[in-house]
C-alpha positions in Angstrom: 0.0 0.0 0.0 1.2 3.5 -0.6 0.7 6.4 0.6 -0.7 8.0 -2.6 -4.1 5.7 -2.4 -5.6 6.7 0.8 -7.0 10.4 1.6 -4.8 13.7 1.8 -5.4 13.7 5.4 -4.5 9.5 5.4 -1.5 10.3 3.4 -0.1 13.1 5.7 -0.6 10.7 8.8 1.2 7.9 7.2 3.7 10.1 6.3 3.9 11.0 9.6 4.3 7.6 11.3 6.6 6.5 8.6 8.9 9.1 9.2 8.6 8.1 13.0 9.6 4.6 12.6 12.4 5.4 9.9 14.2 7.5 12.5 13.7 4.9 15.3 15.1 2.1 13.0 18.2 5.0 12.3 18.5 5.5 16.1 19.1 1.1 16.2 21.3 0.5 12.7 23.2 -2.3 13.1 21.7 -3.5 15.3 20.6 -7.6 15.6 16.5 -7.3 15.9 12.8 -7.2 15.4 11.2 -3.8 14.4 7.8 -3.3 16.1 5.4 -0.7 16.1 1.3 0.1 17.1 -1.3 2.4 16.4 -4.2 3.1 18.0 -8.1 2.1 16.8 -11.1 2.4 18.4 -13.9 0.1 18.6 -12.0 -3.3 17.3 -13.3 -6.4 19.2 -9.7 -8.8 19.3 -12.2 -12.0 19.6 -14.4 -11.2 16.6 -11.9 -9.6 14.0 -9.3 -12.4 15.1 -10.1 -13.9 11.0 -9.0 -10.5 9.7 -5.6 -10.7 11.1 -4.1 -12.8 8.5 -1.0 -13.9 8.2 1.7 -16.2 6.0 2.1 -18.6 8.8 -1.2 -20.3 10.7 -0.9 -19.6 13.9 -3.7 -18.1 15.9 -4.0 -16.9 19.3 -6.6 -15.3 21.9 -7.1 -14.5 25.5 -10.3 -12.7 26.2 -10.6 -11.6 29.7 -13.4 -9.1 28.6 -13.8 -6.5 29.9 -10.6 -6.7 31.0 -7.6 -7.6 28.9 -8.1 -8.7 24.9 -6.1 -10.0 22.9 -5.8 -11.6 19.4 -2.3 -12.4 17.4 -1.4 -14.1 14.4 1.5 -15.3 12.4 5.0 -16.1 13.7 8.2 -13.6 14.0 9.8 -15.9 16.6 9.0 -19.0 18.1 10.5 -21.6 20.1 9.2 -25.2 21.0 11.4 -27.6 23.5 10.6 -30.2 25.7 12.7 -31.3 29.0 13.0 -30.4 33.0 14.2 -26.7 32.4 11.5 -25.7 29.6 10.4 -23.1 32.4 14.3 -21.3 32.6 14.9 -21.5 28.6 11.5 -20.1 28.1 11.8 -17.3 30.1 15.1 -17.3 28.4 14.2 -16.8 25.0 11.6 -14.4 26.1 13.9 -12.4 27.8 16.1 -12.2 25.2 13.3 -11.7 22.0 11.7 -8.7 24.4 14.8 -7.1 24.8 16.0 -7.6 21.3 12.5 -5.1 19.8 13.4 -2.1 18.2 10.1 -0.4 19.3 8.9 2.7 17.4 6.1 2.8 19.9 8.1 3.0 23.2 4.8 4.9 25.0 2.3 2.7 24.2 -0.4 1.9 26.7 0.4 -1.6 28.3 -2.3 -3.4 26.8 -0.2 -2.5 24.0 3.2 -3.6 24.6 4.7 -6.6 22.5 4.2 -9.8 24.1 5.8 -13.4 24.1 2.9 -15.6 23.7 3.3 -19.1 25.6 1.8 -22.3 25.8 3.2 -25.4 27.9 2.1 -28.9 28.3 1.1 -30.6 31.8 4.2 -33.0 31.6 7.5 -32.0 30.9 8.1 -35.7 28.5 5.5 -37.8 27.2 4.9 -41.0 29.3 7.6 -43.6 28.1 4.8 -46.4 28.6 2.5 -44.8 25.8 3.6 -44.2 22.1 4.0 -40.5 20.9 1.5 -38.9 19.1 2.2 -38.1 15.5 0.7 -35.0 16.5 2.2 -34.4 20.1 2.5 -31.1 21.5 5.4 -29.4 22.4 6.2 -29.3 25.9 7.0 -25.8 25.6 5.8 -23.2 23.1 6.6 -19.6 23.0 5.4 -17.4 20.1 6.5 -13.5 19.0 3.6 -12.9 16.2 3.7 -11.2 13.6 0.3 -9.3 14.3 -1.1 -8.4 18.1 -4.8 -6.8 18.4 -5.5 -5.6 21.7 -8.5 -4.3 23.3 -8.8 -2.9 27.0 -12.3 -0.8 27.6 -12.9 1.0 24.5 -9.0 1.6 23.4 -7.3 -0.8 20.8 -3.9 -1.2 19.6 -2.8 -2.8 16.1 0.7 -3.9 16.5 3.5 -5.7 14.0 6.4 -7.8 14.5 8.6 -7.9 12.0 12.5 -8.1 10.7 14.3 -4.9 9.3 17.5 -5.3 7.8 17.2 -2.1 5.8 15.0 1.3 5.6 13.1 -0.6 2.7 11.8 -3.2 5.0 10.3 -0.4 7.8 8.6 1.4 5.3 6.7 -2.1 4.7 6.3 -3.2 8.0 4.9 0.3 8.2 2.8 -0.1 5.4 1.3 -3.5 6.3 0.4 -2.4 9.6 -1.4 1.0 8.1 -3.1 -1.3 5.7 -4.2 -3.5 8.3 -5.4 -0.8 10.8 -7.5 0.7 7.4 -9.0 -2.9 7.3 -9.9 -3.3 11.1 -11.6 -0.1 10.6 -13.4 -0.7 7.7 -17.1 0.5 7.8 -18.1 -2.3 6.5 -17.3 -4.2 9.6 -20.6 -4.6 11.9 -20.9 -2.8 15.6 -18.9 -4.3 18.7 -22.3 -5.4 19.8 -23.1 -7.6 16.4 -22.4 -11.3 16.1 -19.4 -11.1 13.0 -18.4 -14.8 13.7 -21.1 -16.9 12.2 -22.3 -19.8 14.1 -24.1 -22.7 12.2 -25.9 -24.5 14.9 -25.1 -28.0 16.4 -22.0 -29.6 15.4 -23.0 -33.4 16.4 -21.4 -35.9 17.4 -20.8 -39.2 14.7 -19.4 -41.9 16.1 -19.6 -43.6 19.5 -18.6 -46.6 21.7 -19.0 -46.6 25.7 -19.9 -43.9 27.7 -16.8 -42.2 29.4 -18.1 -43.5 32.9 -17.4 -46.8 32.0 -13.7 -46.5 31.6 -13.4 -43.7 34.3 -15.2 -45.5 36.8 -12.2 -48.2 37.7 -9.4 -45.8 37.4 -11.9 -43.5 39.8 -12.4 -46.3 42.5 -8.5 -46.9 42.8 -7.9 -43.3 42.9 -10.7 -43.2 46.3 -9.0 -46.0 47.6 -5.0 -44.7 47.3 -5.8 -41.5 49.2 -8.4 -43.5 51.6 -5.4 -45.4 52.4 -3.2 -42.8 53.0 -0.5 -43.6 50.0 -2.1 -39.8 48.6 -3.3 -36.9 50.3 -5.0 -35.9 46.9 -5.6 -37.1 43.1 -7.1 -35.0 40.3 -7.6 -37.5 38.1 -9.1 -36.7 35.1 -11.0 -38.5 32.2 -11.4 -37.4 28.2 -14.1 -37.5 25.8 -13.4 -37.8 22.4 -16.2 -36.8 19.5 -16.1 -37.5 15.5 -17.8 -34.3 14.7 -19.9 -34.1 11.3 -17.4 -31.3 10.1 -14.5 -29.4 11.7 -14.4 -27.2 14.7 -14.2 -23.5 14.4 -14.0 -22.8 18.0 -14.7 -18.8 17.8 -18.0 -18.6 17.9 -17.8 -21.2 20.8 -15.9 -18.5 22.8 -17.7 -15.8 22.0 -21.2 -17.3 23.1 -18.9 -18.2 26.7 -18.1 -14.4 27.1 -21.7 -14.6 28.1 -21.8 -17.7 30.2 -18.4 -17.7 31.6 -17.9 -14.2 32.0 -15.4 -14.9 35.2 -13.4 -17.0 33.0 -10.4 -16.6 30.4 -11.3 -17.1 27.1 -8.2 -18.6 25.4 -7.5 -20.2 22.2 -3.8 -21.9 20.8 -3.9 -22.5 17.3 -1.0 -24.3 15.7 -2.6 -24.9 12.5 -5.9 -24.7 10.5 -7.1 -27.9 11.9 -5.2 -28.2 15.4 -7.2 -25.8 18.2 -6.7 -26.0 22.0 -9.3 -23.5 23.8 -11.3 -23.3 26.6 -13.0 -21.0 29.4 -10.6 -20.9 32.2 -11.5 -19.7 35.7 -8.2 -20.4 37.8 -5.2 -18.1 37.8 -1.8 -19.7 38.3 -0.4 -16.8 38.2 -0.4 -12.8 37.1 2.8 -10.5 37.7 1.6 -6.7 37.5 4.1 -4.2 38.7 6.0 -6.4 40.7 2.5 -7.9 42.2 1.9 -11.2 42.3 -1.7 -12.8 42.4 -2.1 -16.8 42.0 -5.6 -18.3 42.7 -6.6 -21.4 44.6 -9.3 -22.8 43.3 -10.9 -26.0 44.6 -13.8 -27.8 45.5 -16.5 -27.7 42.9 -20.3 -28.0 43.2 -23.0 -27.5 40.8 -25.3 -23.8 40.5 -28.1 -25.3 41.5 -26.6 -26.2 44.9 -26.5 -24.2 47.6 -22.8 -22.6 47.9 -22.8 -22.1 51.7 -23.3 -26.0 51.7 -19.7 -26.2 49.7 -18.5 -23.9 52.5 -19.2 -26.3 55.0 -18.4 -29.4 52.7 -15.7 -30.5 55.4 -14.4 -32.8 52.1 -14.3 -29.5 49.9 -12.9 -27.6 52.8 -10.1 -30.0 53.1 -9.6 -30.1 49.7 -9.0 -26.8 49.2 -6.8 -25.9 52.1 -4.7 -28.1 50.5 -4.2 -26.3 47.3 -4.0 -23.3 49.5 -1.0 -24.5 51.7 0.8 -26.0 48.7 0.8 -22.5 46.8 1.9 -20.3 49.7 4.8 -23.2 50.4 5.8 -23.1 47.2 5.5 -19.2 47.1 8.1 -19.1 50.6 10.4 -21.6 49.2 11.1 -18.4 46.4 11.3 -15.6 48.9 7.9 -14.0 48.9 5.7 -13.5 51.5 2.4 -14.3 50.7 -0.9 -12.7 51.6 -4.1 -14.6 52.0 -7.7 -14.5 53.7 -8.7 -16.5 56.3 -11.5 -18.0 54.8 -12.6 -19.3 50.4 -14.7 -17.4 48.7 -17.2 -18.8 46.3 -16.9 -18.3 43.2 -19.7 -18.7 40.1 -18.6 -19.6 36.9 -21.4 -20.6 34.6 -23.0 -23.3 36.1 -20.2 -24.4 38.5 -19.1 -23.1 42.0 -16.0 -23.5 43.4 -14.3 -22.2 46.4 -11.5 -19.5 45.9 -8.9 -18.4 47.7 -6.4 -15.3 45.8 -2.9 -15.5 47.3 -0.8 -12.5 46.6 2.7 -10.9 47.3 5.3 -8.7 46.2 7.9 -10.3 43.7 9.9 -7.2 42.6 13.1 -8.9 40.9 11.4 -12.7 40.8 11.0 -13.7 36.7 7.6 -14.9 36.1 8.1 -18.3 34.6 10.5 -19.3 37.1 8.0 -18.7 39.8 5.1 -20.7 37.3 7.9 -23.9 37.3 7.6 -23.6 41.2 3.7 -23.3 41.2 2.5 -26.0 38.3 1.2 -28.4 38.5 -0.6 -27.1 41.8 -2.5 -29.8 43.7 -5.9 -28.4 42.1 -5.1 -30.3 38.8 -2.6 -32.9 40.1 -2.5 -34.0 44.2 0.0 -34.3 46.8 2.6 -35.3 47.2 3.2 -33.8 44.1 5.6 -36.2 42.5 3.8 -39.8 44.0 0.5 -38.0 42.5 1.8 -37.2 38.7 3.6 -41.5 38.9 -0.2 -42.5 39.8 -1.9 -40.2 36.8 0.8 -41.7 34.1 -0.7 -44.9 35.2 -4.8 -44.5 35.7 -5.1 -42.3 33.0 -4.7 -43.8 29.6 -3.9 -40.5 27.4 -1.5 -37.9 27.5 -2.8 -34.5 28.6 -1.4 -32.5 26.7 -1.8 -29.1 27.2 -4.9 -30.0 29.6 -4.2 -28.7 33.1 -0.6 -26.6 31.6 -0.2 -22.8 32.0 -1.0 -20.8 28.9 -0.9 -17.1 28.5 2.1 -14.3 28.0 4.7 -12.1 29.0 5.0 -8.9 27.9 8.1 -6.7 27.5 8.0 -4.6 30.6 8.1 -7.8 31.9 4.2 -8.2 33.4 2.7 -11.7 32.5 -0.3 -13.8 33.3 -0.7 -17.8 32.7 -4.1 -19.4 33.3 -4.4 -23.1 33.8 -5.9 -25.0 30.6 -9.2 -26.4 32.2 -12.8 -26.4 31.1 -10.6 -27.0 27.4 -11.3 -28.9 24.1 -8.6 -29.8 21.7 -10.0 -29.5 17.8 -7.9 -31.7 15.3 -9.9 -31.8 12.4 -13.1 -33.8 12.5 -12.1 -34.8 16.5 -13.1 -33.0 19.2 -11.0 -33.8 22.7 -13.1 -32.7 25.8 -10.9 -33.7 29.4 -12.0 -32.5 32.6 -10.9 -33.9 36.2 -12.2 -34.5 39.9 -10.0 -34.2 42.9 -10.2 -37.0 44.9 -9.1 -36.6 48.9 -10.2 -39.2 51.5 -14.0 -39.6 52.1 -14.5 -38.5 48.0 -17.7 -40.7 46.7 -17.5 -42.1 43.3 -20.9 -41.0 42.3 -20.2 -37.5 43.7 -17.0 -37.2 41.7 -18.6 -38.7 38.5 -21.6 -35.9 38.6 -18.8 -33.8 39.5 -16.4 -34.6 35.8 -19.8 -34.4 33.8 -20.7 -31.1 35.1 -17.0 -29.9 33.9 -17.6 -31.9 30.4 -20.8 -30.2 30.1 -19.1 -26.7 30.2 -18.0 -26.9 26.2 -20.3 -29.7 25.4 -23.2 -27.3 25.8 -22.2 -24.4 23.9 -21.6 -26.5 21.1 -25.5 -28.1 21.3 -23.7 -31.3 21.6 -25.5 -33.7 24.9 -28.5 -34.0 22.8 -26.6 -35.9 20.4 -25.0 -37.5 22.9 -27.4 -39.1 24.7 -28.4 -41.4 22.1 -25.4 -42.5 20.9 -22.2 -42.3 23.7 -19.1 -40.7 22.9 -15.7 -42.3 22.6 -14.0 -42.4 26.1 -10.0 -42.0 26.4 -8.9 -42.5 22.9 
């Protein structure tokens, strides 16, 4: 695009930002990095103009705490996928060392705006030797710079683009493609923030079917009860999947835009490596967020449905105990780093769709602590896992028969003032194609019932299941269980 076929007063902006990044990239020549650069729009919606902000390489990504934070990226600048015990260290490494190495034309952008390293992990660090790798495994780390970031936070957006400039000639593109695409974000005819722009075509369905998933999930659940009955465990989360043939593939954006509205408390997050590989989901527990040199993580444990009373899950001596065990385990982990941390005396319940759980937020003061170091001390907490932690995650390589993937893992970003926030991947589905993975978990703590925790697991299923008109199906033919 040039500058010649927009409007006199379009040309003389672009001219103006031009010249701006032209003598920022002067300011930097020589040296070894990424130009970057953002411009304000009002109006966008990151979660519905998402398909606009397309890009040579596939990769999609959005977190959607609306009406806080929104974000939507595309495309890859820089990436990095590793497996192994230190994935935590090398990929606060590498986005230590991307951040810093952005030549940023934009230096006072908002920070909603700032560049961020997008990251995604899975729940183990290796795939369980006893099961074969998946063609189509996941990384155990994956950490993205991309090429386009759309951010929303109130009414303000930011367009911003990644990109490498050896020469002048290559700003003055990177320049250009970011005008063109902020033109194209604002085109008028683009429907209102408040109109549907992501079309949903009704039920998906599921096609094929074998045993219901309580059949296979009901053994592995009753040896779970009895290992934390007998004291081997103080806790299990052990965690069961349902996998659907859908009658066409999965576009999971209108999924998450109808749970803005029933999971409003929740992340909205999508990880897409390719056109037919989504993970996404609705999360509602905070591993961690690092603001300023705050730090907030969440407990979040013991679950019971909406239509039960939540001052009966605050006397639930099972929940009670369940929880204060995810609660201890955090702040230990917390004072093993050096922090302090802050909590209140009692949970809080918290409603998310139509779930309640108890909530506790721990926070504390981490000035000078990295992020993902502090997220390899806290994951896997004992809200997706048990305790002791490392008897717990020996027990789930053997009751559950699939690898979890990215079920469970932190997902999220760091920015380059060096805030982040990671969310853990529950109330998730993982799209390949025409298959649809649904895996949810119960924590399992001495006196746990087996009916309880199976009402418990379908409620979580039910989360995703229901947006995507899928029980009715369902409950004449069962799905797939495991595999």
């Amino acid at each position: 695009m040039q500058a010649g076929s927009v409007s006199n007063p379009d040309a003389a902006r672009l001219a103006d930002v031009l010249a701006e990044a032209l003598c920022t990239w002067e300011q930097h020549r020589g040296d070894d990095g990424v130009f970057t650069m953002a411009l304000p729009l009002q109006g966008v919606d990151p979660l519905q103009q998402l398909p606009l902000l397309e890009a040579p390489h596939p990769f999609r990504f959005l977190w959607d705490g609306s009406p806080g934070l929104s974000l939507a990226a595309s495309g890859r600048c820089h990436h990095l996928d590793l497996a192994g015990p230190k994935r935590f260290e090398l990929a606060q490494r590498f986005s230590d060392a991307t951040l810093a190495r952005l030549i940023d034309a934009s230096p006072d952008a908002p920070a909603q705006a700032r560049s961020r390293v997008l990251l995604a992990f899975a729940f183990f660090a290796h795939a369980g030797e006893q099961q074969p790798q998946p063609v189509d495994a996941i990384p155990s780390v994956q950490a993205v710079l991309p090429r386009w970031q759309l951010s929303r936070h109130g009414r303000q957006g930011w367009v911003r683009v990644h990109g490498l400039a050896q020469h002048s000639g290559d700003v003055r593109e990177l320049v250009e493609a970011l005008w063109a695409m902020r033109e194209r974000l604002l085109a008028p005819t683009l429907p209102s923030d408040n109109a549907t722009t992501i079309p949903w075509h009704g039920p998906v369905g599921a096609v094929s079917s074998e045993r219901p998933w309580q059949q296979c999930y009901t053994p592995a659940l009753e040896q779970g009860i009895a290992l934390v009955n007998q004291g081997e465990l103080h806790k299990l989360v052990l965690a069961v999947r349902q996998s659907i043939a859908l009658r066409e593939p999965l576009n999971p954006l209108p999924l998450l835009d109808r749970l803005r509205q029933q999971q409003s408390g929740s992340c909205r997050f999508l990880w897409q490596r390719s056109h037919d590989d989504a993970f996404f989901g609705a999360s509602p527990e905070r591993l961690l967020s690092l603001r300023g040199g705050q730090l907030r993580s969440d407990a979040l444990a013991g679950t019971a449905g909406q239509s039960d009373c939540g001052e009966a899950l605050l006397q639930s001596d099972k929940d009670r105990r369940e929880h204060e065990l995810v609660v201890k385990a955090i702040t230990d982990h917390l004072q093993h780093k050096g922090l302090n941390p802050r909590r209140p005396r009692r949970p809080q319940l918290a409603r998310h769709g139509r779930l309640v759980h108890l909530h506790t937020p721990i926070t504390a003061a981490a000035d000078g602590h990295q992020p993902l170091t502090l997220a390899g001390a806290l994951h896997p907490t004992p809200a997706v896992a048990g305790l002791p932690r490392r008897e717990a995650m020996t027990w789930l390589r053997s009751l559950e028969p699939f690898e979890r993937g990215g079920y469970a893992a932190p997902v999220g970003w760091i920015d380059s003032a060096g805030d982040a926030e990671l969310r853990v991947a529950i109330r998730c589905g993982h799209a390949r194609g025409h298959r649809l993975d649904l895996t949810a978990g119960a924590g399992l703590v001495r006196g746990s019932l087996a009916e309880r925790e199976l009402q418990e697991v379908g409620l979580k299923l039910a989360v995703l299941a229901d947006q995507l008109d899928l029980q009715s199906g369902l409950r004449e033919r069962a799905q797939t269980p495991f595999h």
